[in-house]
CHARMM-style PDB file with segment names, atoms N, HN, CA, C and O in Angstrom:
ATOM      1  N   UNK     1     123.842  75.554 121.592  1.00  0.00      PROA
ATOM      2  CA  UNK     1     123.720  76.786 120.839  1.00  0.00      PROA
ATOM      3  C   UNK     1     124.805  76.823 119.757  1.00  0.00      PROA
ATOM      4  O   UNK     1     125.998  76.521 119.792  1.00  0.00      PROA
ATOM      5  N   UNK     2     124.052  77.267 118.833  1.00  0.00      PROA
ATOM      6  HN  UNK     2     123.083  77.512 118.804  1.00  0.00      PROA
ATOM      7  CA  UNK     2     125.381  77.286 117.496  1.00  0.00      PROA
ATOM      8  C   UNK     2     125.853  78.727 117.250  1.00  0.00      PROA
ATOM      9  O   UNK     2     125.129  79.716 117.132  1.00  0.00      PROA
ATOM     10  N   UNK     3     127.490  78.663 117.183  1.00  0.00      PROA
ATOM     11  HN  UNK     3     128.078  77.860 117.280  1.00  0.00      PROA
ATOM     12  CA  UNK     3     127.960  79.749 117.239  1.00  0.00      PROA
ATOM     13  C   UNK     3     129.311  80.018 116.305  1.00  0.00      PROA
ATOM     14  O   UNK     3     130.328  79.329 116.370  1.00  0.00      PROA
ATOM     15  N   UNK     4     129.104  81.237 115.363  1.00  0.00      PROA
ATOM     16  HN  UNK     4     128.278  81.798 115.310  1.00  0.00      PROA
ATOM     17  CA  UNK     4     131.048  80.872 114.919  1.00  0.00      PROA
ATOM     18  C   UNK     4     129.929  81.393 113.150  1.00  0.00      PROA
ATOM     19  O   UNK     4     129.033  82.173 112.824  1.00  0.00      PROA
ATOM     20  N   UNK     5     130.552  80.630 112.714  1.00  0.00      PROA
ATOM     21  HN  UNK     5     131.279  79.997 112.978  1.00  0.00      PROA
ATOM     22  CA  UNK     5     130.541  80.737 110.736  1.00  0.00      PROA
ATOM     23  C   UNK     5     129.130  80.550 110.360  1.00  0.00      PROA
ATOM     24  O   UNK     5     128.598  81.245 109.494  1.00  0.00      PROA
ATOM     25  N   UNK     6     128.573  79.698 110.947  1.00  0.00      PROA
ATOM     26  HN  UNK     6     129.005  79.134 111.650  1.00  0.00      PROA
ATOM     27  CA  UNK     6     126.895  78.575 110.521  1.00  0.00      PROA
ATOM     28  C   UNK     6     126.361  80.061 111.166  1.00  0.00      PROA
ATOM     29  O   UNK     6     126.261  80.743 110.145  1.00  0.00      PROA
ATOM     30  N   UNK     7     126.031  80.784 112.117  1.00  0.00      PROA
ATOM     31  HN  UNK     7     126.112  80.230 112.946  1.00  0.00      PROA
ATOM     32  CA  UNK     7     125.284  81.603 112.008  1.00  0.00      PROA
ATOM     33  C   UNK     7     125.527  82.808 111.303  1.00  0.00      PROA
ATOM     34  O   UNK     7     124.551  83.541 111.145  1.00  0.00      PROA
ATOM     35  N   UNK     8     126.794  83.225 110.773  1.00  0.00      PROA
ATOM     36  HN  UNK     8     127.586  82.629 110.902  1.00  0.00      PROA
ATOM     37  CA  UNK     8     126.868  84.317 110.112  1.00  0.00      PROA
ATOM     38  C   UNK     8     126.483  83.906 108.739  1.00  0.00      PROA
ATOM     39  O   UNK     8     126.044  84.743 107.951  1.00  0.00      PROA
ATOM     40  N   UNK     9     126.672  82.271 108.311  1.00  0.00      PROA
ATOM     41  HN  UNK     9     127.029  81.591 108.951  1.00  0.00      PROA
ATOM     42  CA  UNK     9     125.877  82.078 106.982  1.00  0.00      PROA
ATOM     43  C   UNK     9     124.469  82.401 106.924  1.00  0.00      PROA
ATOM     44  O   UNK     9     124.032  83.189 106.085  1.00  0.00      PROA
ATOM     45  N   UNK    10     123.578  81.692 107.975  1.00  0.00      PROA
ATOM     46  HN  UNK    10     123.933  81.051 108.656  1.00  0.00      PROA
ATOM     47  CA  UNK    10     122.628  81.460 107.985  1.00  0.00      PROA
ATOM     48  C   UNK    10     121.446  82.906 108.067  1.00  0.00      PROA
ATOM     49  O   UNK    10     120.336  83.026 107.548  1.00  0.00      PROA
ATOM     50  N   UNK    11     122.266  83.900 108.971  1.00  0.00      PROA
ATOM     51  HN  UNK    11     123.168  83.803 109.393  1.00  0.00      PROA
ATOM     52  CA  UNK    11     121.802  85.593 109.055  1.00  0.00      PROA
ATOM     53  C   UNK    11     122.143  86.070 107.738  1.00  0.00      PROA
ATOM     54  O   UNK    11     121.284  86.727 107.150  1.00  0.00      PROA
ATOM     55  N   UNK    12     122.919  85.918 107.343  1.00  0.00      PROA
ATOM     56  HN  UNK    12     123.617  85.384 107.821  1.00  0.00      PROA
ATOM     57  CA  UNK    12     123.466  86.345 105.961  1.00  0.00      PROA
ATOM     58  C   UNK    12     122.536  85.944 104.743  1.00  0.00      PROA
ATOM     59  O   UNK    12     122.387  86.679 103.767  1.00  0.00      PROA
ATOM     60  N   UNK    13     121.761  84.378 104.928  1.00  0.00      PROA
ATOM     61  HN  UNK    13     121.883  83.781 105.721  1.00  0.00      PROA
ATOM     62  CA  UNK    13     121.402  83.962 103.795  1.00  0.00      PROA
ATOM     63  C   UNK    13     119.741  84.411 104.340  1.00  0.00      PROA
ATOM     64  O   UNK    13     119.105  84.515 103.291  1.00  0.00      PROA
ATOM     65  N   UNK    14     119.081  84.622 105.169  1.00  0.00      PROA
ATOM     66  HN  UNK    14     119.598  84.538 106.021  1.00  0.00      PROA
ATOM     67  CA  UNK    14     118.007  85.134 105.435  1.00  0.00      PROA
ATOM     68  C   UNK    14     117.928  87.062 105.126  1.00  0.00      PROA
ATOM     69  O   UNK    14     116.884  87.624 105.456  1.00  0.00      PROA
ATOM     70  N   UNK    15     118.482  87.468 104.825  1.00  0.00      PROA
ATOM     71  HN  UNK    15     119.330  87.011 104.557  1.00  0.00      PROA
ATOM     72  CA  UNK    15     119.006  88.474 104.751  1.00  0.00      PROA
ATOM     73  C   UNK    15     118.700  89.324 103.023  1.00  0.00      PROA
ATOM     74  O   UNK    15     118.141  90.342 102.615  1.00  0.00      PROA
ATOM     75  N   UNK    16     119.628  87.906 102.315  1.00  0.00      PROA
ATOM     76  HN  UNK    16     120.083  87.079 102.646  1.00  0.00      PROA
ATOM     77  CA  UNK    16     119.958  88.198 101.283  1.00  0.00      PROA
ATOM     78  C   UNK    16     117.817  87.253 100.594  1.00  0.00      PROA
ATOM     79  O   UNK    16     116.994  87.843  99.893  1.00  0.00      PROA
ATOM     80  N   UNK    17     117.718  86.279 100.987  1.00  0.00      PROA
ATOM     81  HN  UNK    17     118.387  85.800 101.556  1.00  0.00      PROA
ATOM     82  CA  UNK    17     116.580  86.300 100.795  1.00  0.00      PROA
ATOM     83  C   UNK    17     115.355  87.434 100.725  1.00  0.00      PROA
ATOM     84  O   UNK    17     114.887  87.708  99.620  1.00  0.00      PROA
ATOM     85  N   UNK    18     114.955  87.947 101.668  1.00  0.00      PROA
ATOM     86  HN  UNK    18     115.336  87.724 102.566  1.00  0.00      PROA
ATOM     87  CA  UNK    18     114.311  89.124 102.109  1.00  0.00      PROA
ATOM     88  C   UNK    18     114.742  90.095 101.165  1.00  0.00      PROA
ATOM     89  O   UNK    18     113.728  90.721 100.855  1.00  0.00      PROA
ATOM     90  N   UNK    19     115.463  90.427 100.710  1.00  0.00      PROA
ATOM     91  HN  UNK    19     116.287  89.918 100.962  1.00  0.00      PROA
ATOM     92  CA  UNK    19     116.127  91.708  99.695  1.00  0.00      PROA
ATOM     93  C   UNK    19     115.501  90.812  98.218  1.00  0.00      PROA
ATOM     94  O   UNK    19     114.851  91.470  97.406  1.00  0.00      PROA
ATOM     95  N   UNK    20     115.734  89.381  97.967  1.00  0.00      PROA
ATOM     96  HN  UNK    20     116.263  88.846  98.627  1.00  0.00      PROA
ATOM     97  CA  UNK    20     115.166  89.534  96.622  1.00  0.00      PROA
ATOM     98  C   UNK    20     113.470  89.460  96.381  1.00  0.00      PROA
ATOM     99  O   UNK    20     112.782  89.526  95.362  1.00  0.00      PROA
ATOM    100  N   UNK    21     113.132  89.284  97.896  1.00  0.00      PROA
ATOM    101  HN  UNK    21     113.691  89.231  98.723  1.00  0.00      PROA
ATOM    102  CA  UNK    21     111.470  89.000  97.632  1.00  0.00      PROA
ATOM    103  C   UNK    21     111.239  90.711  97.708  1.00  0.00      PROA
ATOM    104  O   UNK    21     110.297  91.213  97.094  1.00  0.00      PROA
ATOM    105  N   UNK    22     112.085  91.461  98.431  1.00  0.00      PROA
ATOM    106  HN  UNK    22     112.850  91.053  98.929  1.00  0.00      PROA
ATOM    107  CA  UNK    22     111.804  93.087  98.537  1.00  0.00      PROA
ATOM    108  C   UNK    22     112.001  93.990  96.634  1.00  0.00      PROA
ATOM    109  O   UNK    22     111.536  95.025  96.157  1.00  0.00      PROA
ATOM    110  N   UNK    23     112.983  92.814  96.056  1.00  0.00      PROA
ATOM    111  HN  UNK    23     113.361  91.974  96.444  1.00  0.00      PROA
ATOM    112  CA  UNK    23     113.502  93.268  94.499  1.00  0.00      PROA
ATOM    113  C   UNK    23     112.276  92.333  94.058  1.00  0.00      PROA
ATOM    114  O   UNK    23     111.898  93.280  93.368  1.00  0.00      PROA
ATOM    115  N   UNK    24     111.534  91.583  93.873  1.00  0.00      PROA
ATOM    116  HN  UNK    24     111.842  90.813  94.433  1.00  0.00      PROA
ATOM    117  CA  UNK    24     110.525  91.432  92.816  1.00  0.00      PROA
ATOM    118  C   UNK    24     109.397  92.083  93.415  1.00  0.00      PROA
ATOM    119  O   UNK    24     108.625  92.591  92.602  1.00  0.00      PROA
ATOM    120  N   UNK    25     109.002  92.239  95.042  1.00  0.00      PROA
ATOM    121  HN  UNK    25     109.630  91.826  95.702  1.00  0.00      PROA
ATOM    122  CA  UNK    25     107.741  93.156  95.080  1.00  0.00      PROA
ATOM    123  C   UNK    25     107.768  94.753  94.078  1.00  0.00      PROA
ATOM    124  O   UNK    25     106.917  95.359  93.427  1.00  0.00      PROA
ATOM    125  N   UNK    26     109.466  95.012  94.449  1.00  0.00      PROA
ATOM    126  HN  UNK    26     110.157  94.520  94.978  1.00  0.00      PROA
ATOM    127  CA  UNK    26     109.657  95.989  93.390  1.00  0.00      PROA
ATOM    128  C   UNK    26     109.147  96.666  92.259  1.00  0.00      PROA
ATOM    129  O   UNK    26     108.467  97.620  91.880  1.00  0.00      PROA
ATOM    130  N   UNK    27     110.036  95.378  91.802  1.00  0.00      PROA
ATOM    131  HN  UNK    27     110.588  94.604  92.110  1.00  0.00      PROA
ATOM    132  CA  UNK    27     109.409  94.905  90.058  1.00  0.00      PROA
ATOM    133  C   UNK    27     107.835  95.019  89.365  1.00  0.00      PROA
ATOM    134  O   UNK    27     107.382  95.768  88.500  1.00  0.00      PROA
ATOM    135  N   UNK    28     107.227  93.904  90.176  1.00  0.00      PROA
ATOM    136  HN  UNK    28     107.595  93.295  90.879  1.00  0.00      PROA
ATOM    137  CA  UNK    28     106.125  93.974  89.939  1.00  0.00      PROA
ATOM    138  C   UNK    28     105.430  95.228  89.833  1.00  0.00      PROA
ATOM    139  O   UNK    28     104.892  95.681  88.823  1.00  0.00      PROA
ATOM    140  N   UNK    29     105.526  95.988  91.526  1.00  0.00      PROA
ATOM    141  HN  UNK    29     105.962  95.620  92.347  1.00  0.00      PROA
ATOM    142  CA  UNK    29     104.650  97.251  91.314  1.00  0.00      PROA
ATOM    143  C   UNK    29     105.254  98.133  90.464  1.00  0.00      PROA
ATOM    144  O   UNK    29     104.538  99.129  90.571  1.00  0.00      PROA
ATOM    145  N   UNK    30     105.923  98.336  89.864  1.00  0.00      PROA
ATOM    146  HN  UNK    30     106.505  97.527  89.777  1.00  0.00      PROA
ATOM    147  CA  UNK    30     106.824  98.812  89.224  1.00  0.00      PROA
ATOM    148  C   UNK    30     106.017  98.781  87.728  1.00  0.00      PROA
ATOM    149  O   UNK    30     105.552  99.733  87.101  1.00  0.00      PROA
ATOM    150  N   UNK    31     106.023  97.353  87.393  1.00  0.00      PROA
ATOM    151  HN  UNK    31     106.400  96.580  87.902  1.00  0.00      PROA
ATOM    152  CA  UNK    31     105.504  97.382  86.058  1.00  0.00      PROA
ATOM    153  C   UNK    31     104.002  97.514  86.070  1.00  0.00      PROA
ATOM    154  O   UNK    31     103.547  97.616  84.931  1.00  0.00      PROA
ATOM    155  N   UNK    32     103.219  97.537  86.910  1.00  0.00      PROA
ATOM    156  HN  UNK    32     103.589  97.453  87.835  1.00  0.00      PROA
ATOM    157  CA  UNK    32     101.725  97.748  87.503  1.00  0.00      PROA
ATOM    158  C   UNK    32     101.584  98.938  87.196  1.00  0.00      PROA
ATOM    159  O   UNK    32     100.715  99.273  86.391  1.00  0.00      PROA
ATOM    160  N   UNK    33     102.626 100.049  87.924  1.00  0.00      PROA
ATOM    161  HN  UNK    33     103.332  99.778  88.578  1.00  0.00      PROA
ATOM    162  CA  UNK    33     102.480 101.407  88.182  1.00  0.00      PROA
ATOM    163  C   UNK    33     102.697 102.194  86.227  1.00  0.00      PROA
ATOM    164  O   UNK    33     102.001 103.129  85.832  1.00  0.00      PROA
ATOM    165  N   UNK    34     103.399 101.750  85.669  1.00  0.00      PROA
ATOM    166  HN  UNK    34     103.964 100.991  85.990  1.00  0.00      PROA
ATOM    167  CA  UNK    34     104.040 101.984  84.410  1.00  0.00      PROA
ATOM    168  C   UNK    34     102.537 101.422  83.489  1.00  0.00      PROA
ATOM    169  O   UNK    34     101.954 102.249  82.788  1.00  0.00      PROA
ATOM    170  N   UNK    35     102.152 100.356  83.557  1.00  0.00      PROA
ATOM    171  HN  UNK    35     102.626  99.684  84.127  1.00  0.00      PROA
ATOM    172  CA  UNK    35     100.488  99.860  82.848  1.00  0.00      PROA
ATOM    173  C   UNK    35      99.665 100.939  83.297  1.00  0.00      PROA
ATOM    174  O   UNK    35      99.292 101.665  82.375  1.00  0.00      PROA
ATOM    175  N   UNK    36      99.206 101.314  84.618  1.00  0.00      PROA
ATOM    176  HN  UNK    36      99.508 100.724  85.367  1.00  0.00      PROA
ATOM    177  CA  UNK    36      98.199 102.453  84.884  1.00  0.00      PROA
ATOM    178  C   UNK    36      98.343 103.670  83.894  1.00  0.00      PROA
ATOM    179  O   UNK    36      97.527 103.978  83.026  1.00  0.00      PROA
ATOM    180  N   UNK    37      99.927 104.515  84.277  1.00  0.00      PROA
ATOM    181  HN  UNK    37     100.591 104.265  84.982  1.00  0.00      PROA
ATOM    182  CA  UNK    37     100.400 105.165  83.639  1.00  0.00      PROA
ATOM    183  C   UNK    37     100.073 105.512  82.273  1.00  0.00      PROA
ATOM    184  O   UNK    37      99.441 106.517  81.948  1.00  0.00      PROA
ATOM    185  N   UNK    38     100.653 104.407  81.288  1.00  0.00      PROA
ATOM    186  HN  UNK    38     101.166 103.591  81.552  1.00  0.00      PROA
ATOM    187  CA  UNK    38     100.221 104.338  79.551  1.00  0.00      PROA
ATOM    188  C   UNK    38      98.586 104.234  79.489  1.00  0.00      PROA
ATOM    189  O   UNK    38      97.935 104.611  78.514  1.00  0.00      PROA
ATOM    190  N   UNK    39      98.164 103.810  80.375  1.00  0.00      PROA
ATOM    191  HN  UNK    39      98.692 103.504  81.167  1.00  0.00      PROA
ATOM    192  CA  UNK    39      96.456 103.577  80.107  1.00  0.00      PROA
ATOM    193  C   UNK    39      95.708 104.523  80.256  1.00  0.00      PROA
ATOM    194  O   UNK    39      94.642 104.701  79.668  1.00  0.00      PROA
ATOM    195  N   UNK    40      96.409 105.483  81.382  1.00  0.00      PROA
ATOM    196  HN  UNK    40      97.276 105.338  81.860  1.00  0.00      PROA
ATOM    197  CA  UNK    40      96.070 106.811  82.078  1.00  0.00      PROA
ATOM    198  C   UNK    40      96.167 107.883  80.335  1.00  0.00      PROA
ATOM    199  O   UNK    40      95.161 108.318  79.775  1.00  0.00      PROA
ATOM    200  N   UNK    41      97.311 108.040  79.921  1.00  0.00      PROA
ATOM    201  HN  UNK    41      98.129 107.687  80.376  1.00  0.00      PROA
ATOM    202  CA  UNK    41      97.524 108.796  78.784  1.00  0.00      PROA
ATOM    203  C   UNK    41      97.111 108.328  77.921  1.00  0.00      PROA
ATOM    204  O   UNK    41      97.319 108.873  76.836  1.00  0.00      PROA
ATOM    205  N   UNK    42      96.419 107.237  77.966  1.00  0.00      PROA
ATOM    206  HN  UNK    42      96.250 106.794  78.847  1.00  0.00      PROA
ATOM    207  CA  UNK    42      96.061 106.860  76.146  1.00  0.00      PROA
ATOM    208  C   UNK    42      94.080 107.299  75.814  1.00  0.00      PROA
ATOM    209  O   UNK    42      93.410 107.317  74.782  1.00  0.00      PROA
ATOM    210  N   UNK    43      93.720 107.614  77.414  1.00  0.00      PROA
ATOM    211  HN  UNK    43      94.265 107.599  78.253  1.00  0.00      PROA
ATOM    212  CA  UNK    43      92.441 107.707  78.004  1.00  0.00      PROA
ATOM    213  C   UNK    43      92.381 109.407  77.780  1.00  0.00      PROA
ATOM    214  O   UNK    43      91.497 110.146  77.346  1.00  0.00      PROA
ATOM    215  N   UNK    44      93.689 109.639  78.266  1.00  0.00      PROA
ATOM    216  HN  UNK    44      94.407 109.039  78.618  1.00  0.00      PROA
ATOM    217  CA  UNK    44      93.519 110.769  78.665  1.00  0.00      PROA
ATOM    218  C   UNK    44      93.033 112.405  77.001  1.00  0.00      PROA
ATOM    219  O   UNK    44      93.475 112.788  75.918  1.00  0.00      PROA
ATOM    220  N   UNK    45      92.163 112.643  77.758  1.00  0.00      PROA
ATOM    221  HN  UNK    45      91.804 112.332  78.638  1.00  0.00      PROA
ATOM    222  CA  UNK    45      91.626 113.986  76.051  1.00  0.00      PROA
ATOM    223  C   UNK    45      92.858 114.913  75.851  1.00  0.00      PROA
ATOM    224  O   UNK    45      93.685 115.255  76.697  1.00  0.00      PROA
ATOM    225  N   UNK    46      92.777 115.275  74.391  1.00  0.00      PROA
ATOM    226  HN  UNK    46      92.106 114.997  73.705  1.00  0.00      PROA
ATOM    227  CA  UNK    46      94.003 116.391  74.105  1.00  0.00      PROA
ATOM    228  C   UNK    46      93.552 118.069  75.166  1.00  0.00      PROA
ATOM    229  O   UNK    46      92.480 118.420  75.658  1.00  0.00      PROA
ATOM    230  N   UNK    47      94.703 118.631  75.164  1.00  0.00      PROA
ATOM    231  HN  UNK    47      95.574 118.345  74.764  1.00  0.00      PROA
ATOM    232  CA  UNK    47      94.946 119.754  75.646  1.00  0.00      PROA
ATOM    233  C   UNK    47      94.468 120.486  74.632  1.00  0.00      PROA
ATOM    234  O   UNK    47      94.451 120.135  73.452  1.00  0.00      PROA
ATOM    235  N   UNK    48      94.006 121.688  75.157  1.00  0.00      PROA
ATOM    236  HN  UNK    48      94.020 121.973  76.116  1.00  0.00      PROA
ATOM    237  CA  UNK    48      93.040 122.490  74.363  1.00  0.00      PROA
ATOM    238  C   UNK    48      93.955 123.418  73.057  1.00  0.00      PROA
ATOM    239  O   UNK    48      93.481 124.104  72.152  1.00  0.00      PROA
ATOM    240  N   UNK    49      95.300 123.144  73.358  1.00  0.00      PROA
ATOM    241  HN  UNK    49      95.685 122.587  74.093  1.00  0.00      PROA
ATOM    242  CA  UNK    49      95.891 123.859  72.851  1.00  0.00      PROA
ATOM    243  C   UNK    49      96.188 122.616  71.893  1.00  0.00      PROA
ATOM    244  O   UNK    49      97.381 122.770  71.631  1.00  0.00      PROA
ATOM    245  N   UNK    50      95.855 121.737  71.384  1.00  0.00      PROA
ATOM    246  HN  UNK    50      94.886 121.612  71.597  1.00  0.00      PROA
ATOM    247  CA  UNK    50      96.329 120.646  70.657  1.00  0.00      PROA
ATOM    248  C   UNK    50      95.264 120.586  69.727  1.00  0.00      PROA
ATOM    249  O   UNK    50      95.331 119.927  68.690  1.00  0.00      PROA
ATOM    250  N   UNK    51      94.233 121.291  70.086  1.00  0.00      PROA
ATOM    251  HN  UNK    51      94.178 121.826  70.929  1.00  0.00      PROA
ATOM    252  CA  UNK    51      92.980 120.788  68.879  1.00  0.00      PROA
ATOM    253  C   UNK    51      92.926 121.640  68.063  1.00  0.00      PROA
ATOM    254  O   UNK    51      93.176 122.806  68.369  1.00  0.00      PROA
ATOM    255  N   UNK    52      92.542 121.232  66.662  1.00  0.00      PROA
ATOM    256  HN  UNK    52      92.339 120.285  66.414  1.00  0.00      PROA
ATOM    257  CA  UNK    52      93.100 122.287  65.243  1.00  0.00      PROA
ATOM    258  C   UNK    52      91.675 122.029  65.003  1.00  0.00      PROA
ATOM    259  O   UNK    52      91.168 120.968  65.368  1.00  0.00      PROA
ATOM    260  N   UNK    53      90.899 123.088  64.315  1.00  0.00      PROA
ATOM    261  HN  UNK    53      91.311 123.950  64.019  1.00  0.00      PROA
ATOM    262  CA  UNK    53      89.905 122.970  63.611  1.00  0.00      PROA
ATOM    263  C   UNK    53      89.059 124.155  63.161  1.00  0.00      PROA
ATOM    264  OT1 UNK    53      88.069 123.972  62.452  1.00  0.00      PROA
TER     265      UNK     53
END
């Protein structure tokens, strides 16, 4: 059984892995959610109070 430094690296580096795959799932939905968003408002009709005529 290994015990001492090698497992506090090794918990440590599984650790710090998991956090950056958790920072690009992030990301991604992130910039997914922000595309819906602008597409949502560019779709979206003026407010009734916006139309001149």
């Amino acid at each position: 059984m290994i015990t001492g430094p090698v497992v506090l690296y090794v918990l440590s580096r599984r650790k710090r892995d998991s956090g950056d795959l958790d920072e690009a799932r992030y990301e991604e939905l992130s910039h997914k959610y922000d595309e819906l968003l602008a597409e949502n408002r560019r779709l979206e009709p003026p407010a009734a109070g916006d139309q001149r005529g």
